[in-house]
C-alpha positions in Angstrom: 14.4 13.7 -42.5 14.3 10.8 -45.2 12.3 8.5 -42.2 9.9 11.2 -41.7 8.9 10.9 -46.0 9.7 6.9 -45.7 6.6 6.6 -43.1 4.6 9.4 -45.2 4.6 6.8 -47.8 4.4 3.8 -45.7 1.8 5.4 -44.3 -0.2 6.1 -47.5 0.1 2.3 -49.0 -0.9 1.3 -45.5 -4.7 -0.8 -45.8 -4.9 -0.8 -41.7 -3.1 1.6 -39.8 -3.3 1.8 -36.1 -1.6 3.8 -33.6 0.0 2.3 -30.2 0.8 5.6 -27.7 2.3 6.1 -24.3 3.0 9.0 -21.7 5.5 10.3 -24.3 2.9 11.3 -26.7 1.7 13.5 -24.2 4.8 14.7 -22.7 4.4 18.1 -24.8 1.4 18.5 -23.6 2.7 19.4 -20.1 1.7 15.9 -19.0 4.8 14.4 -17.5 5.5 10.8 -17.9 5.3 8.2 -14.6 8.9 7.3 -14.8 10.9 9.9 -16.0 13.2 12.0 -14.5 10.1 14.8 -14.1 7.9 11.8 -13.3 5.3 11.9 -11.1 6.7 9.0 -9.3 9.7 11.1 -8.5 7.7 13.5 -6.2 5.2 11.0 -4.9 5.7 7.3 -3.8 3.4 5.0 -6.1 3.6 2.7 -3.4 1.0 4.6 -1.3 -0.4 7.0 -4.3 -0.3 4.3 -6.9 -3.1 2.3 -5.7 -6.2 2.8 -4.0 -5.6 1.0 -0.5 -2.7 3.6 -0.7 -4.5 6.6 -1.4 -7.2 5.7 1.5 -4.0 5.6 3.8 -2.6 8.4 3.1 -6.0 10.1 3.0 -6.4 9.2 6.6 -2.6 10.0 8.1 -1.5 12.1 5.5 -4.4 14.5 4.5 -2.2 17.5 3.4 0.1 15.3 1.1 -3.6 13.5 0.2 -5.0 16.8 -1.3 -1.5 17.9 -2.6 -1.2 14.9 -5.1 -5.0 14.8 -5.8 -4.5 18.4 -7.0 -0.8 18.4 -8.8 -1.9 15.3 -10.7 -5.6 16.2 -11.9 -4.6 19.8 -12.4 -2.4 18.5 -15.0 -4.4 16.8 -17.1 -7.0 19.5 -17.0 -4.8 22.9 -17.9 -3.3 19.9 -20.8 -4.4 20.7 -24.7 -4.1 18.1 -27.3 -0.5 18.9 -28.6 0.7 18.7 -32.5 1.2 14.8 -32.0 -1.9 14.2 -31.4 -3.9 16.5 -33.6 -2.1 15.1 -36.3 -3.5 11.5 -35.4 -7.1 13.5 -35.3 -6.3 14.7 -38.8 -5.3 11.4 -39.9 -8.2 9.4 -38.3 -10.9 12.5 -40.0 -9.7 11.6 -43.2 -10.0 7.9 -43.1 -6.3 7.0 -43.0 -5.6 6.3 -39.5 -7.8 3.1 -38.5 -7.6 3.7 -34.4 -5.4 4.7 -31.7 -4.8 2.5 -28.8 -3.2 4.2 -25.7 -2.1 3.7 -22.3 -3.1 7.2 -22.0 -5.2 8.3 -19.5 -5.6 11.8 -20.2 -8.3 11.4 -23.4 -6.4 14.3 -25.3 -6.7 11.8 -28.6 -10.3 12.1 -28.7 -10.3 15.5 -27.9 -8.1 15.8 -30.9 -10.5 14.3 -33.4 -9.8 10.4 -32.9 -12.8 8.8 -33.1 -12.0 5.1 -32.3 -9.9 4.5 -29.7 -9.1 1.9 -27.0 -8.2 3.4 -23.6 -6.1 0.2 -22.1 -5.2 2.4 -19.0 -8.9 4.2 -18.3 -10.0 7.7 -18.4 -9.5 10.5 -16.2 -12.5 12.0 -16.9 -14.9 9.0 -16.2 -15.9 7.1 -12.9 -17.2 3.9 -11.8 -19.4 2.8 -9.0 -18.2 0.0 -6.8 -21.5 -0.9 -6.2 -23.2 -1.4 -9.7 -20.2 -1.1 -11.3 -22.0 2.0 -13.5 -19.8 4.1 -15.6 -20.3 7.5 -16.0 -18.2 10.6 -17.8 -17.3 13.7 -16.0 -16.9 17.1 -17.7 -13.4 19.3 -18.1 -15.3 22.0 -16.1 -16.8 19.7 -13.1 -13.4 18.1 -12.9 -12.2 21.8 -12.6 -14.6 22.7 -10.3 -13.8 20.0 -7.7 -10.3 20.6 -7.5 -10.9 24.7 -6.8 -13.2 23.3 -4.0 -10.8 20.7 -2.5 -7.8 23.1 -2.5 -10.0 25.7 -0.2 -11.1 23.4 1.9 -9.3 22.9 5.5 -11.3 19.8 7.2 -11.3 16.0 6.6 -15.1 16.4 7.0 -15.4 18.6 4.3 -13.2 17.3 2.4 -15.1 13.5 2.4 -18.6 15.6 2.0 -17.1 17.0 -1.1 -15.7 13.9 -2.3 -18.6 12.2 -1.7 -21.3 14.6 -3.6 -18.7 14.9 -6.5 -18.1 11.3 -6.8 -21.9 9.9 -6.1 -22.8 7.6 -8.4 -26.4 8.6 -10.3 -27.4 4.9 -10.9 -27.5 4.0 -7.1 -26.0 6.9 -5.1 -23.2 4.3 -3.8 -19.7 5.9 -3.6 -17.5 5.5 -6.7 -13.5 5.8 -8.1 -11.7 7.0 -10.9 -12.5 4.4 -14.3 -8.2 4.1 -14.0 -6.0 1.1 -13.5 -3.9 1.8 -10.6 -0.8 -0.6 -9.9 -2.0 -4.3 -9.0 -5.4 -3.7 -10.9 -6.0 -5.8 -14.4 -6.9 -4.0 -17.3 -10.7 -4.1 -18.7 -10.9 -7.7 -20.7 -12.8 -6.3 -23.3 -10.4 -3.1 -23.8 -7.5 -5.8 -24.5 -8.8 -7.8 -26.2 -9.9 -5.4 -28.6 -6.6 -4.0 -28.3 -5.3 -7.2 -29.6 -7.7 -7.8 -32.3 -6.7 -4.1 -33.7 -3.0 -4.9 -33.5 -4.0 -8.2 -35.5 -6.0 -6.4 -38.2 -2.9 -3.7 -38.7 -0.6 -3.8 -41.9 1.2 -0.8 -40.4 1.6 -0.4 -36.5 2.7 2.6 -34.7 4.1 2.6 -31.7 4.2 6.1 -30.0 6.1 7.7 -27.2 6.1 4.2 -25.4 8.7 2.8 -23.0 7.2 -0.9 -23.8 7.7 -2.0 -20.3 4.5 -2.0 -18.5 2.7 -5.3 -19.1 0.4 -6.5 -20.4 0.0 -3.2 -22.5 3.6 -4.2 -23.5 3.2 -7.1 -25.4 0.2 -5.3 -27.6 3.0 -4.6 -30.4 3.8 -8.3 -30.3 0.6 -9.6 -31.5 0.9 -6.5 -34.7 4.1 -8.1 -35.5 3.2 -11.6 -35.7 0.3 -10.8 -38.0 2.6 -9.8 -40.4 2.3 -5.7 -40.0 5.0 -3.6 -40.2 6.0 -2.0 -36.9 7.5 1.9 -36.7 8.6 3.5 -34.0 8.4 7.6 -32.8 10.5 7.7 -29.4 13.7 10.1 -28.6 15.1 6.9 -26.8 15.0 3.4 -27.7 12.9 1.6 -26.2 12.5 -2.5 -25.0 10.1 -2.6 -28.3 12.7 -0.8 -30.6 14.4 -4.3 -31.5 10.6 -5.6 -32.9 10.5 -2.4 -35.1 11.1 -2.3 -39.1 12.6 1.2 -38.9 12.8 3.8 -36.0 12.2 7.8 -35.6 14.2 9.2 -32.8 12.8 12.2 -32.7 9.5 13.9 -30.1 6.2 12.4 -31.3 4.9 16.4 -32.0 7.3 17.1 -34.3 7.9 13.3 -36.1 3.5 13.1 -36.5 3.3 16.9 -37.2 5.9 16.5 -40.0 4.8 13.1 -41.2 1.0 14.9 -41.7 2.7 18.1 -43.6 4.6 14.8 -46.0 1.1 13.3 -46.4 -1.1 16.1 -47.5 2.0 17.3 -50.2 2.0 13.7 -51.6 -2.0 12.9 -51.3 -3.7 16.5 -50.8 -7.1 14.5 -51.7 -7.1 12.5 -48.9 -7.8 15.8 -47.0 -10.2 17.6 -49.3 -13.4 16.6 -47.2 -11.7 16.0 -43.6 -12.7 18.6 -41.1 -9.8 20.5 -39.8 -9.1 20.0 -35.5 -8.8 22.1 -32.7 -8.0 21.7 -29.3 
């Protein structure tokens, strides 16, 4: 594709680069995206599950659909593997090209993939925070795995809040605490924005990745790249409500566009690589 080896150059003479991602840079992971057609929000009403008030209701008078979504959803993110997409932003990052990624992404498959700075606007599956002290603290793949092959044996509400509460006690003060994510209604982390913004700022070449551009105020974060002056691309099968900001467009899946891009890259600058370790999942 000529855009693929236009944005393998662009890429190359790019001082700043910074990636913006959504649900679609996941999407081949087996992580399906909120709003799509397979969308989580198809099956379950974010009404109730989208927010916490909702998830203690439906906890109370809908325990079976409670545990259902609570183990659909997190099982998802845990069988998911950093796909092509993303270890090519790993590759990128190792070798010194690719700035940071900043993602509405909750699922923490870019750092698994090798990105070492990135801004996680929408939290982390895989971290909790007390509502008492307001501690933050990181959960592994495996405890995460554990809990849900406890919950789905378990038949009682009793258990099922005993569980809950070992697995979600917070070590700093023992209070109870919640998943480090921003449910519907909830503002995003100041700090996490506004570094968000100062990265968009500081870019001469903006990505914008697999993102539907609608969900605010993670939204407008292309906005402030293109008032600085960077040059904005776009990776997206569909356009999009930011595909009218962008300088040139991809419509193509992020896995094959990134993986493609990366192959481009290394055949016109193989030195950029020589000392960049190679990624896994």
């Amino acid at each position: 594709m000529e855009e693929i080896s236009r944005l393998a150059e662009k890429i190359l003479q790019a001082k700043f680069l910074v990636a913006f991602a959504g649900a679609g840079l996941s999407q081949e992971s087996g992580i399906p995206t909120f709003r799509g057609d397979e969308g989580i929000w198809k099956k379950y009403s974010p009404i109730i599950f989208g927010n916490l008030f909702g998830l203690a209701f439906a906890f109370v008078f809908m325990p079976r659909k409670f545990r259902e979504f609570v183990f659909s959803s997190l099982s998802t993110f845990t069988r998911a593997q950093p796909n092509p997409a993303h270890l090519a932003l790993g590759e990128l990052f190792q070798a010194g090209i690719l700035k940071a990624v900043i993602t509405q992404n909750i699922d923490d498959l870019e750092r698994r993939a090798g990105v070492g700075k990135l801004v996680q606007l929408h939290g982390n599956i895989y971290r909790l925070r007390c509502l008492r002290c307001k501690e933050r603290f990181e959960i592994s793949l495996s405890e995460l795995e554990e809990f849900l092959s406890q919950i789905r044996a378990i038949k009682s509400q009793r258990e099922l809040i005993k569980r809950a509460r070992e697995f979600a006690r917070c070590p700093r003060c023992s209070s109870w605490s919640r998943p480090d994510i921003v449910f519907f209604g909830e503002g995003l982390n100041s700090k996490d924005y506004y570094s968000a913004i100062h990265l968009a700022q500081s870019s001469d070449l903006f990505l914008i990745l697999g993102t539907s551009g609608v969900v605010q105020p993670a939204g407008s974060i292309p906005l402030y790249a293109r008032r600085a002056g960077a040059l904005l691309v776009e990776i997206n099968p569909e356009p999009t409500a930011l595909s009218g900001l962008c300088d040139f467009t991809i419509r193509s899946s992020c896995a094959f566009a990134l993986s493609r891009t990366l192959e481009e890259i290394k055949k016109l600058a193989p030195e950029r690589f020589a000392h960049s370790p190679a990624q896994s999942g």
